[in-house]
C-alpha positions, 0 to 999 in steps of 0.5 A, spaced: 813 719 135 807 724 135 801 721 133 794 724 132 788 721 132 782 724 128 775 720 130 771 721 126 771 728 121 765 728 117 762 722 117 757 719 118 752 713 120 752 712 113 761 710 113 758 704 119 758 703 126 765 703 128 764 712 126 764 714 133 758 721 133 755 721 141 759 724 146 759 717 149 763 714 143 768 719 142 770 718 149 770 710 148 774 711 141 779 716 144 781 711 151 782 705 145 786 710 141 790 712 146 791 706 150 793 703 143 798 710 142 795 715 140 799 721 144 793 727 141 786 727 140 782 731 135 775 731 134 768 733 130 763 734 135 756 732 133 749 733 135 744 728 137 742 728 129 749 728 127 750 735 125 757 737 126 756 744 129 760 749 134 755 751 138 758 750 145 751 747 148 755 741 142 763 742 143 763 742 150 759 736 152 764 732 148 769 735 151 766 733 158 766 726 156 773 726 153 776 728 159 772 725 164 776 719 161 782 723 163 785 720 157 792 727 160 794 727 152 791 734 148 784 734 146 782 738 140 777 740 135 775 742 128 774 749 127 771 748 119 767 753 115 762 747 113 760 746 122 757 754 122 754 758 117 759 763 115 765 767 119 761 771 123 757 767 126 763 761 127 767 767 130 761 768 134 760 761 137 767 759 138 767 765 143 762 763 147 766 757 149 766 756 157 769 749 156 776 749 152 779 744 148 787 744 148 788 747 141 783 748 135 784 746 126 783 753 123 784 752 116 787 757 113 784 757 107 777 759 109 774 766 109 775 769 116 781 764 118 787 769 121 780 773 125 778 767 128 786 764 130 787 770 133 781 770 138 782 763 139 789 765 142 786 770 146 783 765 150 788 760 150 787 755 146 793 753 141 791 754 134 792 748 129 793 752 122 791 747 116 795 748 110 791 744 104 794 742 098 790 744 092 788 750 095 791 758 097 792 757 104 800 756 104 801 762 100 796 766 105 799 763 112 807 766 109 803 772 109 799 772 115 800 775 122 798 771 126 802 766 124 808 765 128 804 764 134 801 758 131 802 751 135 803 747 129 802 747 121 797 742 119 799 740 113 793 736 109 794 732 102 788 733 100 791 728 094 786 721 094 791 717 089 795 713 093 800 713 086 802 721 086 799 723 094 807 722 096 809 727 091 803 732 093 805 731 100 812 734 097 809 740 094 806 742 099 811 742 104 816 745 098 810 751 099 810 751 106 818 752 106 820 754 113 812 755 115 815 761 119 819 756 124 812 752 127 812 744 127 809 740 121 804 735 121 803 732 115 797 727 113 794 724 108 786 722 106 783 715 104 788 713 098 793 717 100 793 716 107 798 710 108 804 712 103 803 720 107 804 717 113 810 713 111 813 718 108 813 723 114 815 718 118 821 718 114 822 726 114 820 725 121 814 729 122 808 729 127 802 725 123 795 722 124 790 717 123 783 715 124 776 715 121 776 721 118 782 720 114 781 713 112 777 707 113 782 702 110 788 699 113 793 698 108 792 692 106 786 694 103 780 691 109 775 695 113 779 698 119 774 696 125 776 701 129 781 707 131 786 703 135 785 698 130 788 705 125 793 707 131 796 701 132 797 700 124 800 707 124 805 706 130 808 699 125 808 703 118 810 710 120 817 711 117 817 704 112 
């Protein structure tokens, strides 16, 4: 079973202290998840106010810390439109990077989505193409040159309702078709998190879990951890 942890996402102190934002925290959080069977790290690095940003002077000390852990499973990062303002500037920013993650989220709906996974692949990090339910990107991603090269289609339900989230799941791959060829991670967000991870269990995709896409375990009480989320996810995955 492929299980991705997502740390932390876009929130914030405001979600409670079991969010991890500093450098220190995400390490601690990712060794949990992993000794708890996460076999991938993906991570929104923050500054110390606890902006998301891009700037290597933010990425790179998180990456430092994650693998000064030597936690030897794949570490990744957001590549999101919200974590620098406009294409240009985060096309930018991403090519300073001196210190790389094993593979970065571009998500395909967003403008300048096929220039920057281009430049990533250049220098050598996998490209995590997000596929958003709700949105245009797996029209675009078909069309997209780029494409093919791709580690992986992260197929993203944006559908919160844990009542239709199974069905928009199922469009969204419907959509996606053949995804020219690339491996499928289907994942849900808050209410319909637990229902899509069961049923990429059952198609037998990869998946993930973490603070970013819910803080409730399925039975409704406050998650107190990832690890908590991962060992959860390794018990529901396919039910």
């Amino acid at each position: 079973m492929e299980l991705q942890v997502c740390l932390n996402g876009r929130r914030g102190g405001a979600d409670g202290a079991g969010v991890p934002l500093s450098p220190a925290a995400l390490a601690d959080s990712a060794a949990e998840a992993v000794a708890a069977g996460a076999t991938e790290i993906h991570v929104h690095p923050r500054t110390p106010c606890g902006r998301e940003s891009l700037s290597p002077r933010v990425v790179e000390p998180t990456l430092d810390a994650l693998r000064a852990r030597r936690l030897r499973v794949p570490i990744g990062v957001t590549t999101g439109a919200w974590a620098a303002p406009g294409p240009a500037l985060r096309l930018e920013r991403v090519g300073t990077w001196s210190v790389l993650p094993d593979f970065a989220s571009v998500n395909w709906h967003e403008p300048g989505a096929e220039e920057l996974a281009a430049e990533l692949m250049v220098m050598g990090i996998g490209v995590e193409a997000g596929i958003w339910s709700g949105t245009d990107g797996a029209a675009r991603f078909a069309a997209s040159p780029p494409a093919p090269q791709v580690l992986r289609v992260l197929a993203e339900v944006t559908d919160p309702d844990p009542a239709t989230a199974g069905q928009s799941a199922r469009t969204l791959l419907t959509e996606l078709g053949t995804a020219h060829g690339r491996p499928v991670l289907l994942h849900g967000e808050e209410g319909g998190t637990w229902p899509v991870l069961r049923l990429a269990g059952r198609l037998g995709l990869a998946t993930r879990i973490g603070l970013e896409d819910t803080l409730l375990l399925p039975n409704g009480e406050r998650a107190l951890s990832n690890a908590e989320l991962v060992a959860e996810a390794l018990l529901q995955y396919g039910r």
